[in-house]
N, C-alpha and C positions, 0 to 999 in steps of 0.2 A: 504494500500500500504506500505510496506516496501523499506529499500535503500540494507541494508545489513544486520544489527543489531539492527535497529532503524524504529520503527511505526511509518509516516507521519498520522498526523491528519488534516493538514492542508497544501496543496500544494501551493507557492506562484505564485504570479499572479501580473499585470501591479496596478490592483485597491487597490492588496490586497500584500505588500512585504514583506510578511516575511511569517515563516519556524515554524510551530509548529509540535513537534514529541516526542513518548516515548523513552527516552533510558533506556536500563536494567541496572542492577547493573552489575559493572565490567569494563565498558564501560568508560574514560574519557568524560566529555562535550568537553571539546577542549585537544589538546595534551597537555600533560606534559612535553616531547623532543622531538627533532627532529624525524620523521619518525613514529611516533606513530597514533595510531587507536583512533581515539575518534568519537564523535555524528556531532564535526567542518568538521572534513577531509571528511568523508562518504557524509555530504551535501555539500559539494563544487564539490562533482565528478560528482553531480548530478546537483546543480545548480554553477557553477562556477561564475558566477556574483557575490557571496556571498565575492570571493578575494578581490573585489573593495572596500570592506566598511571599513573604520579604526575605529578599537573598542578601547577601554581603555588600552589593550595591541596588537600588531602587530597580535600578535600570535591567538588573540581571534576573531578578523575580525567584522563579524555582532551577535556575541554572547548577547544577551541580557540576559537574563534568564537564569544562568547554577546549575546545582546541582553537588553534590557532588560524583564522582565516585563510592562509594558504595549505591548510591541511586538508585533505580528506579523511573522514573518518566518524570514529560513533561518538557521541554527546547526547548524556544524563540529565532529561528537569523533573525536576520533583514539582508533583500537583495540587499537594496539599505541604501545610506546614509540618505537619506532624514526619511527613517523610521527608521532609527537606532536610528537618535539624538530625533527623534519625542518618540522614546517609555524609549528612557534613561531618558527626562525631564519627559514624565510621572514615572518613579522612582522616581525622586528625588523629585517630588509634591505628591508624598503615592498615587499615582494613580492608583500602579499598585500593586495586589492582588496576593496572594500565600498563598494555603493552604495545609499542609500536612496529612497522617496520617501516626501511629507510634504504632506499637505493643508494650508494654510497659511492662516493671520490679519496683514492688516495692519495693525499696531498704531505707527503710527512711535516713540510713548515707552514701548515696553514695555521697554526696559531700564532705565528712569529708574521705572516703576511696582514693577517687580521690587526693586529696591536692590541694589546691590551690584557694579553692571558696571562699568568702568572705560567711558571715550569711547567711544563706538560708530566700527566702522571708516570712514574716507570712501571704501572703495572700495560697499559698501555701499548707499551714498545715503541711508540712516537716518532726513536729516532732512529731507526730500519726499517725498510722496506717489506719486511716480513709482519704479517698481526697475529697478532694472538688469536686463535679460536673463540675465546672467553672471559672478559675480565670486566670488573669494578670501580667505580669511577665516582671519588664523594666530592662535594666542597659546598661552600656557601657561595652565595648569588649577589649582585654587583649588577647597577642601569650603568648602562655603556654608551657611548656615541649620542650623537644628535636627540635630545630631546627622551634620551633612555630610551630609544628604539630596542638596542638590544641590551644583552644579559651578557656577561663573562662569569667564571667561575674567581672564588676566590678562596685562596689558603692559606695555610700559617708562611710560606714562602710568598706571597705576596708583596706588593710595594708595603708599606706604609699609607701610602695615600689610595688604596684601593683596601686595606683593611681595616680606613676609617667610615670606609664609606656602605662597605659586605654587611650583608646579616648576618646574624651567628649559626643560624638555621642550618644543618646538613644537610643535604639533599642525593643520593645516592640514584645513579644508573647504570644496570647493570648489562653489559652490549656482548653477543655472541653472534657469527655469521654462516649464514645461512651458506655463500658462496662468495669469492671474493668481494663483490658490488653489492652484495644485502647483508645490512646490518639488522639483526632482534634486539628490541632494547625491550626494559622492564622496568618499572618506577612504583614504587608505594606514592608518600608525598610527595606532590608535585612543584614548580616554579614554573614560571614564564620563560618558554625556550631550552626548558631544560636540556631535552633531551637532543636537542638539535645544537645547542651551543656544546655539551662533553662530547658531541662528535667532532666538531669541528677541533675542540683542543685537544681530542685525540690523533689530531690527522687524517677524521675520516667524513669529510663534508656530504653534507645530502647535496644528490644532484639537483642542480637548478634554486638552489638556496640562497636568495641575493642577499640575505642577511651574514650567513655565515658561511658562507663557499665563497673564495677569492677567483674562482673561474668563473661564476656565475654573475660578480657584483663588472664585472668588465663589461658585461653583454645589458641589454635591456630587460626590465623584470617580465614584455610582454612576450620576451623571445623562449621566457625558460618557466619548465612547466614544475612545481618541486616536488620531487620523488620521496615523499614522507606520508605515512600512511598510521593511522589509530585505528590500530586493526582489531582490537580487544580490553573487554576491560573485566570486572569480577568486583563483585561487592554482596554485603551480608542483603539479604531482603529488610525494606525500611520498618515491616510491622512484624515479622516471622524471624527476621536474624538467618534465612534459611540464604546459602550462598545462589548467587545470581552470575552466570557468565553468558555473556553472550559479544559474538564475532561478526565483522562483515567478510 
């Protein structure tokens, strides 16, 4: 079933309140201004209950789950209050699951071409041309560039003037590949960019990422399409606690 622009995967219900759906790339998850088309407006026309719930900003309502406009991928709104606050504490208790995948660039100095990243991790391997199968990748989070468009990581090797500025928050993602160009990432709590900025300072940029790929910020943003995908996500049920996964 579709609304407009966005695949229902999951139609809410009295047992069951909340909204799971694909949105495409292009598409905001909630407006960015007034009058604006996102994945929020599209499901409120259809379930309008969704107005009643107060999220963490006015504007974001039962938005639980949101990705980032040039993502593809699944995004969570809770229909009532009662499931909103019930699936935000599983957040904040790493209950709730998200996993992506990421067509990938190996670029070993792309954190050194970007500016701004603290040492690359040695688990990593960053400065070889060979990757690891498998590895782990923590730090706290840092607005970057113009207007804090984007996210750098930050750690105890950090500038000074970049660890006055980091949250203390850890944020952990954990990256395994599927074949050399696809990256599996896997995230409890999330940040802004997260999982597309530890790729990038691991030397592994998503294709077509004009934020964080140095091949891609050369070219026009209308030229490259970004190869980053929210392919999964898992969380407790908001009234049942019973676990919920579901994939596009």
């Amino acid at each position: 079933m579709k609304i407009e622009h966005v695949q229902i995967l999951h139609t809410p219900s009295a047992d069951s309140p909340f909204l799971v759906v694909v949105k495409p790339a292009g598409l905001p998850s909630a407006p960015l201004r007034a009058g604006e088309e996102s994945v929020l407006t599209e499901a409120i026309r259809l379930f309008p209950e969704i107005e009643n719930v107060h999220g963490k900003k006015d504007v974001e309502k039962g938005l639980v789950h949101r990705i980032d406009t040039e993502t593809t991928g699944l995004v969570l709104i809770a229909t009532t209050q009662e499931s909103y606050d019930a699936l935000i504490r599983a957040q904040q208790d790493n209950r709730f699951e998200k996993w992506y995948r990421a067509e990938v660039e190996r670029i070993p100095d792309c954190a050194r071409l970007l500016a701004g990243f603290p040492p690359a991790p040695k688990s990593a391997l960053c400065d070889t041309e060979d990757a690891k199968k498998e590895f782990t990748v923590t730090s706290a989070f840092r607005a970057f560039g113009v207007k804090g468009q984007q996210v750098r990581p930050v750690t105890e090797s950090a500038g000074r003037a970049a660890l006055k500025k980091g949250g203390t928050t850890q944020y952990t993602t954990e990256i395994s590949f599927e074949s050399e160009t696809v990256a599996l990432c896997h995230i409890t709590r999330g940040f802004r960019h997260q999982v597309r900025s530890h790729l990038a300072w691991c030397g592994f940029p998503v294709k077509g990422d004009a934020l964080y790929n140095p091949h891609a910020r050369e070219c026009s943003l209308d030229a490259h399409d970004m190869r980053f995908f929210a392919t999964k996500i898992s969380f407790p049920h908001p009234l049942t606690q019973v676990p919920q996964v579901f994939e596009m």
